[in-house]
Backbone as numpy.savetxt, mean C-alpha at the origin, in Angstrom:
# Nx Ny Nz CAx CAy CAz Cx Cy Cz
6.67 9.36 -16.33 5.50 9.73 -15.58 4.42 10.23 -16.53
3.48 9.59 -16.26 2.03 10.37 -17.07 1.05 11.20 -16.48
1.19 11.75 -15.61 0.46 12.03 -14.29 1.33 13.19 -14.07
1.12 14.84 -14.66 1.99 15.48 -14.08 2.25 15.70 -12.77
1.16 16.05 -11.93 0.75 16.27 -10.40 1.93 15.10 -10.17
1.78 13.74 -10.14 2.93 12.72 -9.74 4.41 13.44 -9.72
4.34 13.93 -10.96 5.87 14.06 -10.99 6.34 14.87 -10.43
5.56 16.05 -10.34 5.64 17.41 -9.62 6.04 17.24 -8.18
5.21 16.35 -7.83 5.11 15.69 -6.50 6.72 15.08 -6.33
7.07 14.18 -6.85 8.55 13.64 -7.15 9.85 14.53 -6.57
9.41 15.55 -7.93 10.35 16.47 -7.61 10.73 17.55 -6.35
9.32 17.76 -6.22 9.53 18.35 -4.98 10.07 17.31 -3.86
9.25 16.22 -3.54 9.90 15.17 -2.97 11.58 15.22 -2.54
11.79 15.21 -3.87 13.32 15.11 -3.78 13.92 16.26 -3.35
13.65 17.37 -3.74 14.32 18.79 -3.05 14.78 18.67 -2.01
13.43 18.41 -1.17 13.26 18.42 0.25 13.94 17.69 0.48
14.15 16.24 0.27 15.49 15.04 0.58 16.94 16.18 0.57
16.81 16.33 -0.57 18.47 17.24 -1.06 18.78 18.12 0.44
17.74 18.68 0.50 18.18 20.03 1.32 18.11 19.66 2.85
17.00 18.89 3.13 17.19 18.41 4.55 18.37 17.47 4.64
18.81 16.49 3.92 20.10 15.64 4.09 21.23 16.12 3.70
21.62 16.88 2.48 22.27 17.46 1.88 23.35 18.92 1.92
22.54 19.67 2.93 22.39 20.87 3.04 24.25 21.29 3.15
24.76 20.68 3.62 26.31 21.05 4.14 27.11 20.58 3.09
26.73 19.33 2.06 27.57 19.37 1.16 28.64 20.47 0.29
29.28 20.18 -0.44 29.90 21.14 -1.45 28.69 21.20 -2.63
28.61 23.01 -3.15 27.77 22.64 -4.68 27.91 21.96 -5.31
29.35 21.79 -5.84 29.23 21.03 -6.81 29.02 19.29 -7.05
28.73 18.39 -5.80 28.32 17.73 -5.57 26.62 17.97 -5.71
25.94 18.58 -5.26 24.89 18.36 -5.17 23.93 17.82 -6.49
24.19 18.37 -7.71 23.25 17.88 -9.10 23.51 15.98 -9.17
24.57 15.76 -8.65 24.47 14.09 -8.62 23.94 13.63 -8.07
23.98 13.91 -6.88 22.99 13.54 -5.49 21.60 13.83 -5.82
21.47 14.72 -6.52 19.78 15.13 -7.13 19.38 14.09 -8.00
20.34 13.87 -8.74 19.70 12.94 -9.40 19.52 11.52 -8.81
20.49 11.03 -8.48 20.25 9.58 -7.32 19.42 10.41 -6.30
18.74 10.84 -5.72 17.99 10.93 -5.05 16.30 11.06 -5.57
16.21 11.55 -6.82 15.23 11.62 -7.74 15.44 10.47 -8.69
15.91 9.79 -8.88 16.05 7.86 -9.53 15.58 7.29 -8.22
15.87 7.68 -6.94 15.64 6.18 -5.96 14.13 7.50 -5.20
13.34 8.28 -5.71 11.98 8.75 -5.60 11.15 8.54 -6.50
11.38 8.02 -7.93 10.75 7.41 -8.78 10.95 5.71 -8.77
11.79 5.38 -7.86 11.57 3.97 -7.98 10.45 3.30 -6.58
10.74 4.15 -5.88 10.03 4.13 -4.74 8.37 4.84 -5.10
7.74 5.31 -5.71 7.17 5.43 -5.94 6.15 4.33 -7.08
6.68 3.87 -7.97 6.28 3.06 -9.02 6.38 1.70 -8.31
6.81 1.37 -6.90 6.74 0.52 -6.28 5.59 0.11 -5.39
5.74 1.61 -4.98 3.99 1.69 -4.04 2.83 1.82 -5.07
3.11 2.09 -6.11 1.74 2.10 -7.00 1.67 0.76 -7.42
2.58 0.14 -7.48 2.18 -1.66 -8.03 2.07 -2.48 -6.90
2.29 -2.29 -5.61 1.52 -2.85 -4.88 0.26 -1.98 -4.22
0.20 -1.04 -4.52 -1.14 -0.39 -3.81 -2.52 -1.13 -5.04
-1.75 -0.82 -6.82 -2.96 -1.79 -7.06 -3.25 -3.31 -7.32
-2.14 -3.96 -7.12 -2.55 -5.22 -6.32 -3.28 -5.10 -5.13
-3.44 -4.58 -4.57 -4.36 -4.84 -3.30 -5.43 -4.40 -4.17
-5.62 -3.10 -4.75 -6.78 -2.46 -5.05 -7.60 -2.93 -5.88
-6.81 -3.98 -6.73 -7.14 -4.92 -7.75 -7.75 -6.10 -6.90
-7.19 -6.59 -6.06 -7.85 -7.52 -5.52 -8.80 -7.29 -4.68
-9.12 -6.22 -3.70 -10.40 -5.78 -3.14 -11.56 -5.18 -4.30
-11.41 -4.48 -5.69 -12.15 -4.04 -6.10 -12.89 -5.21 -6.52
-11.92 -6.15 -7.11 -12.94 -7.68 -7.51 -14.11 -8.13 -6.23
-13.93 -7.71 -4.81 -14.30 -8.39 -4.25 -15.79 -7.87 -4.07
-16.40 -6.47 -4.59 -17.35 -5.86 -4.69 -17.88 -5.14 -5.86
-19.28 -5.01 -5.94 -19.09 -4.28 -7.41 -18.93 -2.73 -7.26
-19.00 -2.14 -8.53 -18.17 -0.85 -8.55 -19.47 0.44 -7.77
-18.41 1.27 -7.09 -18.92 2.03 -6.04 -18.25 3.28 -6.45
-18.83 4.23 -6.41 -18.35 5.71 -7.25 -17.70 6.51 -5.41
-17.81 5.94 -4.94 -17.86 6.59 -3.39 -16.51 6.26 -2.99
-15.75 7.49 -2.76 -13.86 7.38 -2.24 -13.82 6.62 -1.16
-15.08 7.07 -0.10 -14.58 6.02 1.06 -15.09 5.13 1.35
-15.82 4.17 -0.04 -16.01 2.80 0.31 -14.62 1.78 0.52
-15.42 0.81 1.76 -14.30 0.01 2.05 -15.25 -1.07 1.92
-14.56 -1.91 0.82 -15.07 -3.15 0.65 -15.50 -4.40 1.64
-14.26 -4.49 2.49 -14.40 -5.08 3.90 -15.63 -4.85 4.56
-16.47 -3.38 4.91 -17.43 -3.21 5.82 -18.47 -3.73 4.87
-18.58 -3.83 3.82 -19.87 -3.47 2.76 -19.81 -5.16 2.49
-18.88 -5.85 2.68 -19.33 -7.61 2.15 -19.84 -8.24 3.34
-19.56 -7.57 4.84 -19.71 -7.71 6.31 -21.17 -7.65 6.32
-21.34 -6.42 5.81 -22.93 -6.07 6.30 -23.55 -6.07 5.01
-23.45 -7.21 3.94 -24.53 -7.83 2.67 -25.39 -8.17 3.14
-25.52 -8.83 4.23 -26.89 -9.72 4.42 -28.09 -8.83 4.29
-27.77 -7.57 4.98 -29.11 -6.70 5.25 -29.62 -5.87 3.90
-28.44 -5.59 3.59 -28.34 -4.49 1.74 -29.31 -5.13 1.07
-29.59 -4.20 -0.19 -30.28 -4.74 -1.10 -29.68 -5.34 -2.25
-28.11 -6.08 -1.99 -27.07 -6.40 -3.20 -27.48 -7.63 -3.75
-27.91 -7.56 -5.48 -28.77 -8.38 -5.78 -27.70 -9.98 -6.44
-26.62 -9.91 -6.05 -25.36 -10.82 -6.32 -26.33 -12.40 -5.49
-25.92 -13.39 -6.10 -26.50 -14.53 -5.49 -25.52 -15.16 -4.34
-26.86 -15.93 -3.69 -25.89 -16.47 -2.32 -24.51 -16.85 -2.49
-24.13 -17.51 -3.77 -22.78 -18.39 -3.38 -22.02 -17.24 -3.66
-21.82 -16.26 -4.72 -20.71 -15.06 -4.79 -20.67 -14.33 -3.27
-22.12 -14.34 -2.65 -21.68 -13.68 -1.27 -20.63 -14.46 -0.59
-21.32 -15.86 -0.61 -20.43 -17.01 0.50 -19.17 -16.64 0.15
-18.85 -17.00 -1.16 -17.07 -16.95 -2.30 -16.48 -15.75 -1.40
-17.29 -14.62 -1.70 -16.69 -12.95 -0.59 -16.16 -12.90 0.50
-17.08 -13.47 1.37 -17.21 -13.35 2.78 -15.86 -14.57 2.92
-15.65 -15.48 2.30 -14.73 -16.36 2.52 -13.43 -15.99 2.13
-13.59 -15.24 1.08 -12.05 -14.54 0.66 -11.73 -13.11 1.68
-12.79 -12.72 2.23 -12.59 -11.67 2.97 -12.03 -12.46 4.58
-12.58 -13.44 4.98 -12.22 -14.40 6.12 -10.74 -14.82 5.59
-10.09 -15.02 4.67 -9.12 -15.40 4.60 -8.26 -14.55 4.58
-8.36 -13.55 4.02 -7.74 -12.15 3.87 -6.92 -11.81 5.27
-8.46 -11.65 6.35 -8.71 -11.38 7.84 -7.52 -12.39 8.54
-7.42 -13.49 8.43 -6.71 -14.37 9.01 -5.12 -14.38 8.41
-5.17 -14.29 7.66 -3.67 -14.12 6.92 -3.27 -12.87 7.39
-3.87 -11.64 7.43 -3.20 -10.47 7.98 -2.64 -10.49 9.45
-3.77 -11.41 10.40 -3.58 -11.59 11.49 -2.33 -12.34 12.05
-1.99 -13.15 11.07 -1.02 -14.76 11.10 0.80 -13.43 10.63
0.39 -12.52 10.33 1.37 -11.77 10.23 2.61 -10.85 11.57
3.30 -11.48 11.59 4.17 -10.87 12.98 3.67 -8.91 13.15
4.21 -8.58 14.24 3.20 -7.90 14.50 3.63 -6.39 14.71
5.19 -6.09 13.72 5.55 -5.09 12.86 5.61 -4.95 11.71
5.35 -6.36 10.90 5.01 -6.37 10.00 3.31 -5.95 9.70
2.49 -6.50 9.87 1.03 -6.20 10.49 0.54 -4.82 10.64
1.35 -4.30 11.35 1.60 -3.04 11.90 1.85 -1.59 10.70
2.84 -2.50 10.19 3.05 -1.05 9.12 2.52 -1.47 8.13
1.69 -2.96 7.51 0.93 -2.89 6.15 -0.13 -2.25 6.69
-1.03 -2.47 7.66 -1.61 -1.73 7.66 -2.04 -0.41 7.89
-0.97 0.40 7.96 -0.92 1.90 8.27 -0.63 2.20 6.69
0.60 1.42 6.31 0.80 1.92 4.44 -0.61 1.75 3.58
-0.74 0.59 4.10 -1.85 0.77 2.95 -3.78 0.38 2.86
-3.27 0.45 4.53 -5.24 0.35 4.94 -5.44 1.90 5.17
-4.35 2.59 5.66 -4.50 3.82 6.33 -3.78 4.72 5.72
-3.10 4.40 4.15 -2.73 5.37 2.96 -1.68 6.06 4.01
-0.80 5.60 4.69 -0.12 6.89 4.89 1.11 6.61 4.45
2.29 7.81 4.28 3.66 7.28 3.11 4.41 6.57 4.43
5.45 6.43 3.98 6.50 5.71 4.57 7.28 7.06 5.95
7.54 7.79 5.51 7.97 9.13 6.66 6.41 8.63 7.83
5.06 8.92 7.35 4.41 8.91 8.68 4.00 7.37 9.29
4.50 6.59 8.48 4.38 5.45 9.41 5.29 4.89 9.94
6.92 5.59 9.34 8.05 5.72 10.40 7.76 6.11 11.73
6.96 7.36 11.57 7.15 8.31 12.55 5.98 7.47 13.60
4.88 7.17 12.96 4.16 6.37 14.16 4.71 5.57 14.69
5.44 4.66 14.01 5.89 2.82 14.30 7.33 3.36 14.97
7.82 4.37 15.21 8.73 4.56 15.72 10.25 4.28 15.15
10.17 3.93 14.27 11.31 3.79 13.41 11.60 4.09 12.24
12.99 3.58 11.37 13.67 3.99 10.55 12.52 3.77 9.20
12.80 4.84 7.69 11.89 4.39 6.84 11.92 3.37 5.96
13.64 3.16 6.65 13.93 1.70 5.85 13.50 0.30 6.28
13.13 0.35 7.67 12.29 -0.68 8.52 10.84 -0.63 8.03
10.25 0.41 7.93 8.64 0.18 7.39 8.83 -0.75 5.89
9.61 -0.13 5.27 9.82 -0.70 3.63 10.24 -2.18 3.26
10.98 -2.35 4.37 11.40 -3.83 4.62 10.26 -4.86 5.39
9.45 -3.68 6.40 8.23 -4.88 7.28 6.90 -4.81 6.01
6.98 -3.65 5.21 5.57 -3.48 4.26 6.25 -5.09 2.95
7.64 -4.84 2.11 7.50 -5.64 1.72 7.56 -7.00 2.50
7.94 -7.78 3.40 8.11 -9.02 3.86 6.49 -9.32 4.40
5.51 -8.29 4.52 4.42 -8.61 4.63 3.13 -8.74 3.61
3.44 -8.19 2.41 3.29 -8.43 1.22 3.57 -9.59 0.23
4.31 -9.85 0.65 5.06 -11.35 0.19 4.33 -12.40 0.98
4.13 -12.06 1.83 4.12 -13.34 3.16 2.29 -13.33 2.96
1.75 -12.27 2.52 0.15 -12.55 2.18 0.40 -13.01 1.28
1.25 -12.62 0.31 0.87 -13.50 -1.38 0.90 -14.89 -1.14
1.79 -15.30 -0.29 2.21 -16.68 -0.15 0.82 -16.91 0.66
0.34 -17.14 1.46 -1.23 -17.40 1.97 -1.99 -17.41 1.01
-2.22 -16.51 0.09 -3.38 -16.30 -0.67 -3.34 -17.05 -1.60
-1.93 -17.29 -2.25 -2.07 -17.91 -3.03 -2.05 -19.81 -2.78
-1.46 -19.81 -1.34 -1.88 -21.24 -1.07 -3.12 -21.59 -0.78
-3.87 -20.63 -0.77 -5.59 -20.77 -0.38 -5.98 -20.79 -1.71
-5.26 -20.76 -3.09 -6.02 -21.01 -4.28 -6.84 -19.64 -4.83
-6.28 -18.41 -4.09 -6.54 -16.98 -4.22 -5.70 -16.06 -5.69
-6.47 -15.71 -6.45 -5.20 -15.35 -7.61 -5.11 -13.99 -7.63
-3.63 -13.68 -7.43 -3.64 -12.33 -7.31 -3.57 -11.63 -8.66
């Protein structure tokens, strides 16, 4: 980790696993379990950061750079026509067309899958609160976030889209 705050984060992470799941074990079990539980919170983590910046990588290309946390690229290539964005017609068209494809591929997505990419990662929330919305297990979000991740790559990249 290079990012202390991350790791800090990690660890605590994991406590809380230990002690809410854990709690009745024997001590001397528990430092193993800490550690497999803090190996599978750093893998889960370095997972959501390589697909959070694949997406982020591929939306930031799609606009130029904006110092503003809550720009969303989507509204801002929507409403170019009126802006003063001095990019020429065809990079708009190229945008608006990769953003139309984007739009349609998310849509073409079954509709728990759909469901939890876009709560993970249009709506940043972890895997516990989009369990807790979507009503299920956090191993079901992780399984509908990746099979819907995959299933855009495969669109995008048959549309000649490079991720």
């Amino acid at each position: 980790m290079r990012n202390e705050e991350s790791a800090l984060d990690i660890v605590q992470d994991s406590m809380l696993k230990l002690a809410e799941k854990y709690a009745a074990k024997p001590s001397e079990e528990l430092p193993l379990l800490f550690q497999r539980i803090l190996q599978n919170t750093i893998r889960d983590y370095y997972r959501r950061q390589k697909v959070r910046n694949m997406w982020t990588t591929l939306l930031s290309a799609l606009s130029p750079s904006h110092e503003d946390e809550d720009f969303d690229p989507l509204e801002t290539l929507e409403a170019a026509d009126g802006s003063n964005n001095k990019n020429n017609p065809s990079d708009q068209l190229a945008r608006m067309q990769l953003i139309g494809i984007i739009e349609k591929a998310i849509e073409t997505l079954p509709a728990r899958q759909r469901e939890a990419f876009l709560l993970r990662y249009w709506e940043e929330m972890d895997v516990a609160q989009t369990a807790e919305v979507m009503g299920c297990s956090e191993g079901s979000v992780k399984t509908h976030c990746s099979r819907a991740t995959h299933a855009l790559a495969e669109v995008l990249k048959a549309k000649g889209v490079e991720l």
